[in-house]
N, C-alpha and C positions, 0 to 999 in steps of 0.2 A: 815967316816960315819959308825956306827956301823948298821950289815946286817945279818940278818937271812934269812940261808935260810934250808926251811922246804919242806922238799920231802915227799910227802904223797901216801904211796901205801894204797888205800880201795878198797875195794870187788866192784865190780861191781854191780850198782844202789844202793850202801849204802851211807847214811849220816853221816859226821863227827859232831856228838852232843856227851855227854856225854867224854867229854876233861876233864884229871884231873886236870890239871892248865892250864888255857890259857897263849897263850904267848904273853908278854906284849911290845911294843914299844911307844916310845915318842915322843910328837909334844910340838912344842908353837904357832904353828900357824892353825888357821881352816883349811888351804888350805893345799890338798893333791893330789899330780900327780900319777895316777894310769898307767902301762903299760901293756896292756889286751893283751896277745898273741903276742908281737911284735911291737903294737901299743901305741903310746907314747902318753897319753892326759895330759898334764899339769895345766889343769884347770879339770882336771874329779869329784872332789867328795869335800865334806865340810862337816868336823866333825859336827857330834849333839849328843853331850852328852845326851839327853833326850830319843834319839831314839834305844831302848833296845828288839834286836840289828835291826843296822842301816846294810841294805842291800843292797851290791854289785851285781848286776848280770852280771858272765862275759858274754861279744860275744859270741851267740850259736856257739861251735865246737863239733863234733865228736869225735876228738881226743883231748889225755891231752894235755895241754898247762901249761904254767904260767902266774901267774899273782902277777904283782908287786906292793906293793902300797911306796910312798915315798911322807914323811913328809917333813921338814923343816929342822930335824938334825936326821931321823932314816927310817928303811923301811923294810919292810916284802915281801919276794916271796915265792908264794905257787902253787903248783902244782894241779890243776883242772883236774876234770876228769867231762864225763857227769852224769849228775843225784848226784853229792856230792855238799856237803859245808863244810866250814871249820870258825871256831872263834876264833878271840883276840880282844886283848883293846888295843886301842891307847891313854894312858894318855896325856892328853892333860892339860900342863902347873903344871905338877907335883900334882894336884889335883882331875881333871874331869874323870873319866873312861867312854869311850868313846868305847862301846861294839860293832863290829861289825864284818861281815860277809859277805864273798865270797861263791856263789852262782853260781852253775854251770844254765846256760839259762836251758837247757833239765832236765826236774824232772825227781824224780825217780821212777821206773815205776809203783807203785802203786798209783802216783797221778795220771799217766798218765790213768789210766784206769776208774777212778771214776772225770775226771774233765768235762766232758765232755758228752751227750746225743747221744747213737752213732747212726748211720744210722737212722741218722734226716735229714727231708728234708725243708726247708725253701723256699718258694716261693719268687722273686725278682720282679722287673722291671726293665729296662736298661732308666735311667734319660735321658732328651733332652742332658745333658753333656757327656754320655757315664760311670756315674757310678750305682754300683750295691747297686740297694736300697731296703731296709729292712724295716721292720715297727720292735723297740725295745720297747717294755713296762716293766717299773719300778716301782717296789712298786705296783705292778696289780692298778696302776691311770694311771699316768701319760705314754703317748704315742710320741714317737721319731721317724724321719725319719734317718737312719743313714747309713754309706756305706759301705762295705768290702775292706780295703784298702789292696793289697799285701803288699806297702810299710811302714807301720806303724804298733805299736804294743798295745796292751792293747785298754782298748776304749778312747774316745777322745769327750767331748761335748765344743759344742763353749760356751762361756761364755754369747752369748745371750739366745741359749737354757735354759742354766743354772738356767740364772736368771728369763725367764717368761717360761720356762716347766716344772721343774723338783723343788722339795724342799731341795736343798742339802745345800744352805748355810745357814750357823749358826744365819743369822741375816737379813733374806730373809722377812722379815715382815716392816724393818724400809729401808733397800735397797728399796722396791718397794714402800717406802711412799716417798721415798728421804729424810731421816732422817738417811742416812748411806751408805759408800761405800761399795760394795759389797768382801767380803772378798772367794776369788778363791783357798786361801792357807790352809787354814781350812776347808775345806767344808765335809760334813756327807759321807758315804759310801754309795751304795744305796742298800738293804738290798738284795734284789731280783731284778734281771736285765733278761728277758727274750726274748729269739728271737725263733718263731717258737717251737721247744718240747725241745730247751736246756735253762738252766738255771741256771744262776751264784748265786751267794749269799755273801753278805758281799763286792761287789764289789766297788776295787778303785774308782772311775772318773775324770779323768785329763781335765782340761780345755787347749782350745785350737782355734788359730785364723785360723787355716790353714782346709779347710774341700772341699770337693767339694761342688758344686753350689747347689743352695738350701736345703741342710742338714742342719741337727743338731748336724750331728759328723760321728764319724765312729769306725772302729773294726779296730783291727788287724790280721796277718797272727801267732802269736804265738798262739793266745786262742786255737790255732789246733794243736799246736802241739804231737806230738805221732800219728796223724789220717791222713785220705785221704779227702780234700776236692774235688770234683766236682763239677764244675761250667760249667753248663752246659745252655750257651744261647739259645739254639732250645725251651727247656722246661721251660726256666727259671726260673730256682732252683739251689741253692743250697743245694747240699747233703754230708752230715757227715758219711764217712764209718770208722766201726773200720777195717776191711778186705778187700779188692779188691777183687771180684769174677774176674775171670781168662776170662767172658764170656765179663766184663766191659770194660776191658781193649780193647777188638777189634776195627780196626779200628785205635786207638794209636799210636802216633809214642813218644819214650820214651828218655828225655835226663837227665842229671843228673843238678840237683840244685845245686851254692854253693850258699856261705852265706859269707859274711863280714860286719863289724858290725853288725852283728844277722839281715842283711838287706840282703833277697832270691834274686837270680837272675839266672838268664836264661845267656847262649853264644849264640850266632848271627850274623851272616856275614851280609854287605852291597855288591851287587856284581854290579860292575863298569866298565863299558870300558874292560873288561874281568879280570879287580883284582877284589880279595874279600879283605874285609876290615872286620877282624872278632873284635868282641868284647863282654865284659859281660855285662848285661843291668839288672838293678832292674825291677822289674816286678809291675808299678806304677798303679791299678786298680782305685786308685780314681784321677790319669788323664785323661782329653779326648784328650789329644795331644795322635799324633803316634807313637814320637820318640823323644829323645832329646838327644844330643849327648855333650860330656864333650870336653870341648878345649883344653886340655890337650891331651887329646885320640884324637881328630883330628889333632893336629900337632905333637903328637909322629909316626901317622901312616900314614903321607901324605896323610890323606882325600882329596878328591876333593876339590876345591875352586870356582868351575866354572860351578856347578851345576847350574840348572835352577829356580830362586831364586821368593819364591812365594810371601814372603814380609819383610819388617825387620820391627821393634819396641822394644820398651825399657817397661822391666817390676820391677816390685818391689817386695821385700819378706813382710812379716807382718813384719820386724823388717824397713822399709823403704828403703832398699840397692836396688840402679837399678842397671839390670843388661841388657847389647844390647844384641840382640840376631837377626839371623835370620831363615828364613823358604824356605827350598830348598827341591825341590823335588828326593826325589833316587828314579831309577828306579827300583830295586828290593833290598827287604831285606829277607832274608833265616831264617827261624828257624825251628828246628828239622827236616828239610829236606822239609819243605813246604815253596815255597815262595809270599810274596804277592810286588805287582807292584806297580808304582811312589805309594811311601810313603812319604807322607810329614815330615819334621825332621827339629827338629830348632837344631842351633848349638847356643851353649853359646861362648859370647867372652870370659868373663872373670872366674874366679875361680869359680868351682864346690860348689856353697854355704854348699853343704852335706861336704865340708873339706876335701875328698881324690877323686878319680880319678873315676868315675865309669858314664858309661850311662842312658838311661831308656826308659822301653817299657811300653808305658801308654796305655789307654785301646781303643782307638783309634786303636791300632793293635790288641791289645791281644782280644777283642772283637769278630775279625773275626774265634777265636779257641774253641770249647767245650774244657775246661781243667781239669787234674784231678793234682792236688797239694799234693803229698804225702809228707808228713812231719814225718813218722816213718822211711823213707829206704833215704828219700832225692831225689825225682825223678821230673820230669814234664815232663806228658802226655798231649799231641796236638794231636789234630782232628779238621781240616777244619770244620764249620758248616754254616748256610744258610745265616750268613752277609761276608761269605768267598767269594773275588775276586777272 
């Protein structure tokens, strides 16, 4: 298999545009396995010749990595840094040029400072579910209930929102006559999307089955990235800083965020019969579970088995897969040095539907913490506040 490979030193927060030839590799087949920093997805991407250019975004990292793409008979590895991108074509069946582009997650910092409305405060409510709900208005009409989710990215409306809130599909007049299915893949941009004093414009909208209970969608943890969010359940608000005052921070107790699959997460001990049982947990705000713990990570770590078991039942994802699960009470679980008592925690039986190893702290816990989310320095600050055991 013929292999390029392209070592790209750029400046710090500079874009690779302005290439005097791109470099060109070949397919015959749509289907292309990308390897994102180490990560192997063999189903990750499908050529579109029409999409000029079609964009990759790697896993948010810090640091350079690689990123591999492989066709059918050829493949390209290129060197990411944050804030770059880099272009070529992938001819596709000796005809189609098929222009596309690798994308570092973290822009560079000039978008970072203009995407964004800074030390904006947005008022919430805490749902009967446990998630953070918002009121979004689009197109200054139409009005959304929607959540702040840690664990997801971009916004997300269900496809019922879609079709009776919002005018995004192309043929949304013969859908609501029932003279048409409704088309999710084509749908409009929504010009102007507003939450409190920040405001997007020209924004994507992904449909979506997955939301917390009575929503119409939800946000992600990247729209912030570069900034400090505060979430703060005493006053319940969120607030948008571009700077941390040194004065905010008090009371804090500060650990450091990673990140895999550009998905945040928090480390955390279970502490047991006198073990601790540590792990890294995504940080799931539009769950009302406590905990839910990966099966994998409970029999790589000799989890208990014999906890005090609150209930079992069998659930389903929107693609219909059940999965058993049960609900056991731990007597204490530790984060950033504050611990809260019998937590309830379902343990999955089977495979991690997210496809790699990881746990999750849904807002059922995270709930009992004022938090500040730094996403410029990579941090999470916890403070106990008044739903705190």
């Amino acid at each position: 298999m013929k292999h390029f490979l392209l070592f790209i030193f750029l400046l710090s927060g500079g874009l690779v545009f302005g290439q005097s030839k791109l470099p060109v590799i070949k397919a015959t087949s749509k289907k292309v396995a990308i390897n994102d920093g180490g990560f192997l997805d063999k189903n990750a991407w499908s050529l579109s010749p029409k999409t000029r250019p079609d964009v990759y975004t790697a896993d948010r990292a810090r640091a350079a990595k690689w990123v591999t793409f492989y066709t059918d008979i050829d493949s390209i590895r290129v060197k990411i840094k944050p804030g770059t991108r880099y272009n070529f074509i992938i001819l596709l069946n000796g005809k189609d040029s098929c222009y596309t582009q690798i994308a570092s997650a973290i822009p560079p910092e000039d978008k970072l400072k203009n995407n964004i409305v800074t030390n904006d405060t947005i008022p919430f409510t805490l749902s009967a579910h446990n998630a953070i709900h918002v009121k979004a208005i689009m197109n200054d009409v139409d009005t959304l209930n929607l959540h702040f989710d840690l664990s997801s990215f971009d916004f997300h409306f269900t496809r019922d929102a879609i079709l009776k809130k919002t005018k995004l599909l192309p043929n949304q007049a013969d859908v609501l006559a029932g003279k048409a299915k409704p088309d999710y893949n084509n749908m409009s941009k929504a010009l102007k999307l507003q939450i409190g004093g920040m405001i997007w414009r020209n924004q994507e909208i992904l449909p979506t089955n997955i939301t917390a209970d009575d929503m119409d969608g939800r946000f992600g943890w990247n729209l912030f990235e570069g900034k400090q969010v505060e979430v703060n359940y005493d006053e319940k608000v969120l607030v948008i800083h571009t700077k941390l005052q040194r004065s905010l921070k008090k009371g804090y107790v500060k650990s450091k965020i990673g990140f895999t699959h550009s998905f945040a997460y928090a480390s955390g001990s279970f502490e047991i019969g006198g073990k601790s049982y540590t792990g890294n947990f995504l940080m799931d705000t539009g769950s009302e579970q406590a905990a839910i713990l990966d099966s994998g990570w409970v029999a790589k770590n000799n989890f208990p088995t014999d906890l005090k078991l609150i209930k079992s039942s069998t659930i389903s994802d929107p693609r219909g897969v059940k999965y058993e699960m049960k609900i056991v009470e731990a007597p204490l679980f530790r984060i950033n040095g504050f611990a809260q008592t019998h937590v309830p925690a379902i343990i999955l039986s089977g495979r991690n539907p997210m496809g790699f190893e990881i746990n999750y702290l849904g807002n059922g816990l995270l709930k009992h913490f004022n938090m500040i989310l730094d996403f410029k320095n990579d941090y999470l600050y916890l403070k106990p506040n008044k739903l705190s055991t």
